[in-house]
N, C-alpha and C positions, 0 to 999 in steps of 0.2 A: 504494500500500500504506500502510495507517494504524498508521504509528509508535510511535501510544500506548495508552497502555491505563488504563483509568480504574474500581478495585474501591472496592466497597463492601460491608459489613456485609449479608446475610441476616437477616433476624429470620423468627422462627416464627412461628405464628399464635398461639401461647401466650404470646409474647411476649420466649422467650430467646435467644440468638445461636446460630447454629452456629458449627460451631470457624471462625474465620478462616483459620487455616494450608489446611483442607481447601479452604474458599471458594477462596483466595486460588490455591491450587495447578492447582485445577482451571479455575479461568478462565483461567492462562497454560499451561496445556496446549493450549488451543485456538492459541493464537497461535506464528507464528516465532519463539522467544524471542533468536534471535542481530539481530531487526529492532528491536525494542521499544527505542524510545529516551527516552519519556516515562511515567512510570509516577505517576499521581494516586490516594492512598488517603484515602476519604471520611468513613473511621469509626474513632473511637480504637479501640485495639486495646489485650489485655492476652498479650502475646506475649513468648516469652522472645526471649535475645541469639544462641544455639541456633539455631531457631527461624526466624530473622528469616536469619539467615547463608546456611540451605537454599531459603529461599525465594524471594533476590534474588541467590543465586550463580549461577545460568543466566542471569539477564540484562545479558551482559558488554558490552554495548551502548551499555546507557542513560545518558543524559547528564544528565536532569534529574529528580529523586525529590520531589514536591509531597506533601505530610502536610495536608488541610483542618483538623485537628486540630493538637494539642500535637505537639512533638516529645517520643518518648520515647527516655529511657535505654539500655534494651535493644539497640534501634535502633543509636543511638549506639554502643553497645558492639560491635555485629555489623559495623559499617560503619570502625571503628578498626583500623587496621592491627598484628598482632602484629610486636613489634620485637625483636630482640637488645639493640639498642645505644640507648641516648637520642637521640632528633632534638636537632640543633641547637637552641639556646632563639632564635638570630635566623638565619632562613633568608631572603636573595634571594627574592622570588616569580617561579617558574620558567615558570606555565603560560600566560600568556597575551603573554609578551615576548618577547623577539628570540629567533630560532630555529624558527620556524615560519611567517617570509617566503618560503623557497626549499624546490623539495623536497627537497634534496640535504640540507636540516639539517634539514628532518622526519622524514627514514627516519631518521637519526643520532640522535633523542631517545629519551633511556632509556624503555622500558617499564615498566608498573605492574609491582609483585612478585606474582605468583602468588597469594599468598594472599589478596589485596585483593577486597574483596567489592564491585561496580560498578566495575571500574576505569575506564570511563569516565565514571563521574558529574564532570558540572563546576557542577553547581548542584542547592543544598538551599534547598527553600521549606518552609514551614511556619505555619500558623497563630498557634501560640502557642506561645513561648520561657519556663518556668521556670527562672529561674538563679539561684543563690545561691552567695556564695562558698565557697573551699575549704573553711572549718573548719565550713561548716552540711552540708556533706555525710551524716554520720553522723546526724543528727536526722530525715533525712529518711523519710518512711511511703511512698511511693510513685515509680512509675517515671518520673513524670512531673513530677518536680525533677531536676536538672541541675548541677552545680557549674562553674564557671568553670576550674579543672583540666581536666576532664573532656572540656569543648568545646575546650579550646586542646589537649589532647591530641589529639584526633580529626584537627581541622584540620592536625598539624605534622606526625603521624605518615603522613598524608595524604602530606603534599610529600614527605615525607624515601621514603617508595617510590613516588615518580612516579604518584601521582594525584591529584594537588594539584588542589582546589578553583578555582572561577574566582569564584563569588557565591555568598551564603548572605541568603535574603531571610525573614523573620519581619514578621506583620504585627503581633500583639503579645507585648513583654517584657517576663512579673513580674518587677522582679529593686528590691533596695537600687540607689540612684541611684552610689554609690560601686562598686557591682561591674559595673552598665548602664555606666561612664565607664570604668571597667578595660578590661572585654572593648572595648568601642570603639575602646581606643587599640591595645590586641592585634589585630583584625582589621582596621587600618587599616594593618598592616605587614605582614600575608601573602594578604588580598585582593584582587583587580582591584575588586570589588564588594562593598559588604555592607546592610546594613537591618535593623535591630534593629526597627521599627516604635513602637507607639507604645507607652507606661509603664502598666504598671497599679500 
């Protein structure tokens, strides 16, 4: 049985998109959605955080989510976990360390919280990473800039409801060389894995 599932963009012969969310729905209707464990999307999308939530909450499976494109915001935001309380600012990295030698202290590890949208994602790829820092946030015109807040939120609030990250792989990231050396020393203390790729 083939585990993954790999969409892409429609275009019309006129030359305009059909809605993605419709695309995107109907081609995992066809599929097991509780088998689906690789999901590769080939075409930027302009999709809310809404949106994106209904789209990949059926697939509780998946472990790896590949973007050929940009990472966008929206994304980001549907895949953030809602929190009560602030995550820890330094958390232990839980998921790929001791405690998952025997199976007596696998059954024993806490489960994702319910609300978590892929709780089994342990790896984000992506083409291309826009980051700029916290204070350029409000400047920005589109979904497809990213703040340095923003991603260390996603990743913390990740661990702190047990669906901690394993590797986050980017092949290129815009960013100021001072925020590319921020975020690096940030994902070098709650990563197994990471790759920012190369600098534009």
């Amino acid at each position: 049985y083939d585990r993954s599932l790999r969409l892409a963009l429609l275009t019309a012969s006129h030359g305009q998109r059909f809605s993605f969310k419709l695309t995107i729905m109907r081609a995992i209707s066809i599929f097991e959605l509780a088998q689906i464990q690789y999901l590769q999307v080939s075409s930027p999308v302009d999709v809310s955080a809404n949106e994106w939530s209904e789209i990949l909450r059926p697939l509780n499976r998946l472990v790896t989510l590949y973007l050929e494109n940009y990472l966008p915001l929206p994304l980001l935001i549907a895949l953030t976990p809602p929190i009560s309380e602030p995550p820890p600012i330094a958390v232990p990295y839980p998921s790929s360390q001791s405690g998952r030698d025997s199976e007596s202290e696998s059954e024993s590890e806490p489960q994702p919280d319910d609300s978590v949208i892929l709780p089994c994602m342990r790896y984000l790829r992506a083409f291309e990473l826009i980051l700029v820092g916290d204070d350029q946030g409000s400047a920005r015109e589109s979904g497809e800039v990213i703040t340095r807040g923003e991603l260390a939120k996603f990743l913390l609030t990740r661990q702190h409801a047990n669906a901690a990250l394993d590797g986050l792989r980017i092949e290129t990231t815009t960013a100021q060389e001072w925020v590319r050396k921020d975020m690096e020393t940030f994902l070098s203390g709650i990563l197994e894995y990471y790759d920012l790729g190369e600098s534009e």
